[in-house]
Structure formats: structure tokens, C-alpha cells
N, C-alpha and C positions, 0 to 999 in steps of 0.2 A: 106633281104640282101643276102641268103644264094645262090641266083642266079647270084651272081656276084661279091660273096667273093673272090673267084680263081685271077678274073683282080682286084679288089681291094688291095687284098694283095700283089699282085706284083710290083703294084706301090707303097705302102705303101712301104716294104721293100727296095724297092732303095732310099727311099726317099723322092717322089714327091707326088704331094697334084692333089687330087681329089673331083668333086660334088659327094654325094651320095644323091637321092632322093627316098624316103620310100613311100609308102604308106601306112597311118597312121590309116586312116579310108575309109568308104566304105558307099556310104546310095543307096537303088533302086537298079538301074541296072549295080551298078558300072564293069566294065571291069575284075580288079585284085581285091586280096585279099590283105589284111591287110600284112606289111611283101614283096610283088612286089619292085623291086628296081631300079633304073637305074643309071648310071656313065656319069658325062663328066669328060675325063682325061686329064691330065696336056697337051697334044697334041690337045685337041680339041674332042677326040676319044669319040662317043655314043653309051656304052654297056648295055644293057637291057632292059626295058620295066617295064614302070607303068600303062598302061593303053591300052594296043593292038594294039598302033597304034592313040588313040585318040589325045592326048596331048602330044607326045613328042614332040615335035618344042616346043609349050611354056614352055614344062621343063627344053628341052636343053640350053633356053635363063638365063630360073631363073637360073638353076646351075652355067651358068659363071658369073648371076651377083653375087654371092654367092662367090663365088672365086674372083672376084672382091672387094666386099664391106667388105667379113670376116664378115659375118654375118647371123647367120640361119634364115631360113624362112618357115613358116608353109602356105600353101596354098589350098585356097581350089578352081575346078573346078568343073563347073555341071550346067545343064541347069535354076538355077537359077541367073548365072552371066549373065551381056549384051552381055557378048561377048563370053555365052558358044559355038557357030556357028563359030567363028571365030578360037576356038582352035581346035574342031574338036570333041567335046566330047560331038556327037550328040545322043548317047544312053539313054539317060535320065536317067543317072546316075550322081552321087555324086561323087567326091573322094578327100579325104584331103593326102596331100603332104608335107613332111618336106625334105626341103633341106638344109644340111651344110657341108660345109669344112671338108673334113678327110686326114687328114699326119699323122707322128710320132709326132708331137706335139699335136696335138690336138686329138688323139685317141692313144695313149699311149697303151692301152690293146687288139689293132686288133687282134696284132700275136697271143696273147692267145685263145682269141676267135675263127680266123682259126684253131688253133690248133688243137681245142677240137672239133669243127664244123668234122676236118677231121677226128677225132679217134672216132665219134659216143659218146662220153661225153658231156652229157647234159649243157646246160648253156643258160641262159637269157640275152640280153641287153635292159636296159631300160633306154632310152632318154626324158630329158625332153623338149616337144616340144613346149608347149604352158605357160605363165606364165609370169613373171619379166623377164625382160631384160637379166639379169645377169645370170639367169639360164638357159636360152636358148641351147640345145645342150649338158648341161651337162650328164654323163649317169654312172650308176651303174653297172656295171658286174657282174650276181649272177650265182654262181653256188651251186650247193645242200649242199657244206659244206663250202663256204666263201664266200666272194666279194671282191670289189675291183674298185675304182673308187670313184664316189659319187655327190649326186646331189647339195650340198653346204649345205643343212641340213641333221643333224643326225636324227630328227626325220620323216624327209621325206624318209631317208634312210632305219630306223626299218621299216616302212608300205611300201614301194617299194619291199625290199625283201622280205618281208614275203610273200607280194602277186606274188612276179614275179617264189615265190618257187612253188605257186599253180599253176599257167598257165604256169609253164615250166615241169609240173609234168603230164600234160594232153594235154602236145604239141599244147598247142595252144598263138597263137597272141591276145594281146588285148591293149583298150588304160583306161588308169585310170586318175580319176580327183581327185586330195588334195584338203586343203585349202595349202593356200603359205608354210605351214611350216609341211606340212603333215597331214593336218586333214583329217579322215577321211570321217567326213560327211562336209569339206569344199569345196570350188570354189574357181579358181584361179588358178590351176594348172593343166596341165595334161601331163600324161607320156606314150610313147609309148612301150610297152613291147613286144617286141620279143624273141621268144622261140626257140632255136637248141634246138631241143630232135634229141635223136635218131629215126629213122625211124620208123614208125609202123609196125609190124610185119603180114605177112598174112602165114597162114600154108596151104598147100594143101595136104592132104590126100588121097590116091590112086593113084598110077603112070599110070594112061592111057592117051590118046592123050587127051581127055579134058584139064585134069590136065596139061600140057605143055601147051594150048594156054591159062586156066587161070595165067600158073605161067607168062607166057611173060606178059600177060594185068597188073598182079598186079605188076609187077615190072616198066610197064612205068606209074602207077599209082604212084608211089612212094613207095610202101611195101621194107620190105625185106623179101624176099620169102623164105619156105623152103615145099619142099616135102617131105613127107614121106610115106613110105611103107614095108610092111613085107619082101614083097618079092623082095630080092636081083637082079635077072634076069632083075627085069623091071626097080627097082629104082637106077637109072645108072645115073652119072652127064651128059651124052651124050645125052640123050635123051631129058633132060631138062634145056638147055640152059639159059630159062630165071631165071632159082630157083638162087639165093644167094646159097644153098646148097642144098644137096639131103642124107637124113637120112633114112637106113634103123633099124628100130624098126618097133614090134607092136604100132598101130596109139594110143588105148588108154594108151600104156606103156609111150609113148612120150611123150604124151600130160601133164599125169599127171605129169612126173617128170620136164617137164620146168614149168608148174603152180607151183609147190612145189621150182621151182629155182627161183622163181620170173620174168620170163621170157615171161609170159602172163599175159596182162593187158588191161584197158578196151579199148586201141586202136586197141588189134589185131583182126584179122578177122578169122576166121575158116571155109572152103572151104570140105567138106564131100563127096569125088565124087565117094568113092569104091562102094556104091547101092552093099554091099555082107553083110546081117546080124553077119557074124561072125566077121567083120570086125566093121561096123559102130555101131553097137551096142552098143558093150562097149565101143567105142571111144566117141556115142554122151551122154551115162550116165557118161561120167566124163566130156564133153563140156557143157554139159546144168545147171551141178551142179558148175560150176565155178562160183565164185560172176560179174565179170568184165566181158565181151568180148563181143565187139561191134557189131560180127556179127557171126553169125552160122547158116550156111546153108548145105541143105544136097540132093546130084540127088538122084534121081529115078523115076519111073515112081508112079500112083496115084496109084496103087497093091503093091508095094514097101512100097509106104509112110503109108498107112493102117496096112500093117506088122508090119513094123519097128514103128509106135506109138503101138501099141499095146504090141509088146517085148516090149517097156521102158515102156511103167505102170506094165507088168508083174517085171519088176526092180524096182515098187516102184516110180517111176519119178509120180510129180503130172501134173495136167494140166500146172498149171501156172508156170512149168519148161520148159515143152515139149510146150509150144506157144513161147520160145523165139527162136525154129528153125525155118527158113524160108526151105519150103520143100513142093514141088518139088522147088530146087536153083533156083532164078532168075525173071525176070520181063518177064511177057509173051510178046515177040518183033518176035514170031513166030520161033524162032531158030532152024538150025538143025545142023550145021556143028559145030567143036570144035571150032572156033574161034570166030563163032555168040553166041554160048551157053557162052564162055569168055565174051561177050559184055554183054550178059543178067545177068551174074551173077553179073559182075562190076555195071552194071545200076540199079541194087538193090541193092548193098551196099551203091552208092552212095545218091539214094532215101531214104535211110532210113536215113543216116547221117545225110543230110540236109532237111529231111524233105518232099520230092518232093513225087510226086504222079503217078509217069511215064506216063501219057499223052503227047498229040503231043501239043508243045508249041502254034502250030499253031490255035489249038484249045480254047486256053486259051485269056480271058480279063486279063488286068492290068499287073502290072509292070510281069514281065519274074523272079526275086529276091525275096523273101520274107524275107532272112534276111541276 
């Protein structure tokens, strides 16, 4: 929803009622993720995308019949229906769809939710999409120290929150199945959880021209960027346009005191691009020994990285600290210029995230998704 919370609330606030259509789950090759959203507005108006292009026409139809009937609808599209060819969702993919009704009557807690969405405060909405009639569409509103809302049972309630405090804690999307009344190991139920966390953070270290074409990549990736560097001269907010902010400290003074502020967690990524021993040194002996952090990489050339492993064992770092650096940064895609070297650094965070193997797709048997 957070792609089209801005025209939801809009309408929301004057009043008027609008389709909101989710996507709820994902199997194969699906298009979007979990979380993808789209609007028909009280005018007819179609804002966003569930699927790239595949199936909007049949969601734009379900939406008004939704607005029509006053009644949610869970749907699923994919080359196993008769007429996956006819909606366009020829990728041989999956994707399940919930579409219902949203006004001030019947979602009462938006504004809150935009609120927090805009002030970077964490919070979950969990809808329930699939189940009894009656619950159809109901949804709990959890933020890390209350809620608000509710799915018609209190005990469906305890195990929703509890779990939606996990996957809002680790910013991710997920869908959960009860029994009717919250069991845990029942059938019968299921709830779609969406997660506003705040942004994930990417830190870039070193102010050289790299570093600007990684801070632009990570920020249309979604991070929120911040550079840092000792030196004053270079680490100028001018210079680096795409950072969220530009902090001059020592890189390992930094690092360590936002870990200790709690400000580093296993979503952020850590970007190493100074290749100066005095520099990454002590920055990657306090990167390596952090419990969380999804990714840490560090340039230089294969003279460099022989060096600088060998300084952190002289610091006591063991193997199986110094194998969580990825070093020399990036997927070998032959890079040279600062913006290709940005592409290769992004195209290994994202391989590793999900899994992937950086091969040419073209190469590959079977589905394109593995999960």
C-alpha cells in the first residue's frame, strides 16, 4: 500500500471511498511483491500497479465490482486459471489479490497509519483476507507498543500481534494462516501482514566519485543513504546529492556509535569504498564484529584485499568473521566507470539477499523466481 498511500489518503480524508487491491501472495514468476497495490477512485481514476501491466483490466473491473457489492474479495490470477491468457498474466506466474472498500468508515485508522508511514514510525497492518464471511477485511493495526482495530477475536488478536511485531521488526511482508479463532497450528484463516518499517539504512564510507554513484543507486533502491568521511574537503552534501545525509567522522568512530545507538541492524548494508588501511581497517574490525548487518563489502584491488585480510587477523578477527566481507565489492559484470562499479555493487547485495547467483537469466532453465 505504501505506493499509493499519498492518493489514498487524499481521498480518504475528504471523504470518499475507494478499491484498494493488495497483493497478498506471490508463487513462480509473479510480477510484484507481496505489499504492490492499486486504486480505482471514487472518479473511475487507476493509480498503481499489482502486476506490471499484466492484470490490471481484470482488477480494475474486480475493484468496482467491490465498490459495488461492498464486499472484499480475495482473488487469485495465474496460468492455472482458463482464462490466465485472457487477463494477460502470461508470465507464468501466480499472484493472489485482495480487493476491498476503503473510506473513513470502514478504515477508521488510515490517517494514522499515513501518519506514521510519513514520520518513518514503524507499524503493521494486518487484514484479514481469507476466512468466515464476517471477517473478511477486518484488520488490526500494530505498532511496537499498542494497536488498535481488531480482527473480531481477542485471541486471533494476541497471535496477530505478536507475529506482526516480528515481521514489522525485520520489515518484511508476509501472509499467516489461524484456525478461525487464532489457532496457531489451525486452518481457516488467513491474514495478510504488512509492514511500514522505516527504511533500511545503507552507509557509504569514503567520499570519492564511487561513493556518489553508489549513494544515488542505493537511494533509488530504496536505502536511506548516509556518507561518511574524515575528511571535511571531500565530504560536502554537494557533492553527494543522492546521500539522505553526509557525516563527517572517523568511519570506525561512526559506525561504532550508531551500532551502540541502535541504529544499525540486520537490514543495513555497509559499502567500504576508502581501499586506505588507515581508514578501513578499523572501520571493517568494528563492521565484521557487529552481530546483524546484511551486507559488508569493501573496494580494492586483489593487493589491497591480501593486505587488508591480513591487518584484521593481525587484529585478532577470525576467518569466520572476515568471510562475512564481500571483497573486492561487487559481482564481476566487468565494471569500470563509477556508475557500472554502483551497478555491480547493488547486483550483489541484491544476489545475496535473494539468493540469486548473478548469471545471465538467459542462460538459465526454469522458472526466472525461486522464491
Amino acid at each position: 500500500m505504501r505506493d499509493v498511500l499519498a492518493k489514498l489518503g487524499e481521498w480518504w480524508e475528504k471523504g470518499e471511498t475507494a478499491a484498494l487491491a493488495t497483493v497478498v501472495g506471490t508463487y513462480s514468476s509473479a510480477p510484484r511483491q507481496p505489499g504492490a497495490s492499486m486504486l480505482v477512485g471514487p472518479s473511475g481514476e487507476a493509480v498503481g500497479s499489482v502486476s506490471g501491466g499484466c492484470v490490471e483490466g481484470a482488477v480494475y473491473e474486480l475493484g468496482e465490482q467491490v465498490l459495488a457489492e461492498d464486499r472484499p474479495v480475495l482473488q487469485r490470477y495465474g496460468v492455472s486459471d482458463d482464462d490466465a491468457f485472457a487477463v494477460g498474466l502470461t508470465c507464468g506466474g501466480i499472484i493472489d489479490i485482495f480487493v476491498e472498500k476503503v473510506s473513513p468508515e470502514t478504515y477508521a485508522q488510515l490517517g494514522q497509519v499515513a501518519e506514521a508511514v510519513k514520520a518513518e514510525s514503524p507499524v503493521a497492518v494486518a487484514t484479514v483476507v481469507s476466512g468466515p464471511a464476517e471477517r473478511l477485511g477486518k484488520r488490526l493495526i500494530v505498532w511496537p507498543d499498542h494497536t488498535d482495530g481488531g480482527t473480531g477475536s481477542t485471541r486471533l488478536d494476541d497471535a496477530v500481534r505478536d507475529d506482526a511485531r516480528g515481521l514489522l521488526d525485520s520489515g518484511r511482508n508476509a501472509m499467516l494462516t489461524y484456525g478461525t479463532d487464532g489457532q496457531r497450528r489451525g486452518e481457516g484463516l488467513s491474514v495478510f501482514v504488512e509492514s511500514f518499517a522505516p527504511p533500511p539504512r545503507m552507509i557509504v564510507f569514503g567520499a570519492i566519485d564511487f561513493a556518489a554513484a553508489v549513494a544515488r543507486i542505493g537511494s533509488f533502491l530504496g536505502y536511506r543513504v548516509t556518507v561518511c568521511d574524515a575528511r571535511p574537503v571531500f565530504a560536502t552534501a554537494s557533492r553527494f546529492p543522492g546521500a539522505n545525509e553526509v557525516v563527517v567522522e572517523w568511519p570506525h568512530r561512526y559506525l561504532q556509535a550508531e551500532a551502540e545507538a541502535g541504529r544499525v541492524d540486520g537490514r543495513t548494508t555497509l559499502c567500504v569504498l576508502t581501499h586506505d588501511p588507515k581508514f578501513d581497517v578499523p572501520l571493517l574490525e568494528v563492521a565484521l564484529r557487529l552481530p546483524e548487518v546484511a551486507y559488508i563489502g569493501a573496494m580494492g584491488s586483489r593487493r589491497t584485499h591480501d593486505d587488508r585480510i591480513e591487518r584484521l587477523r593481525e587484529r585478532g578477527l577470525t576467518d569466520a568473521e572476515i568471510n562475512r566481507m564481500s571483497s573486492p565489492i561487487g559481482l564481476d559484470l566487468g565494471a569500470r566507470t563509477p556508475e557500472e562499479t554502483a551497478v555491480s555493487i547493488a547486483a550483489e547485495m541484491i544476489a545475496l539477499h535473494w539468493g540469486g547467483v548473478g548469471n545471465r537469466l538467459a542462460e538459465r532453465e526454469g522458472p526466472i523466481h525461486t522464491s
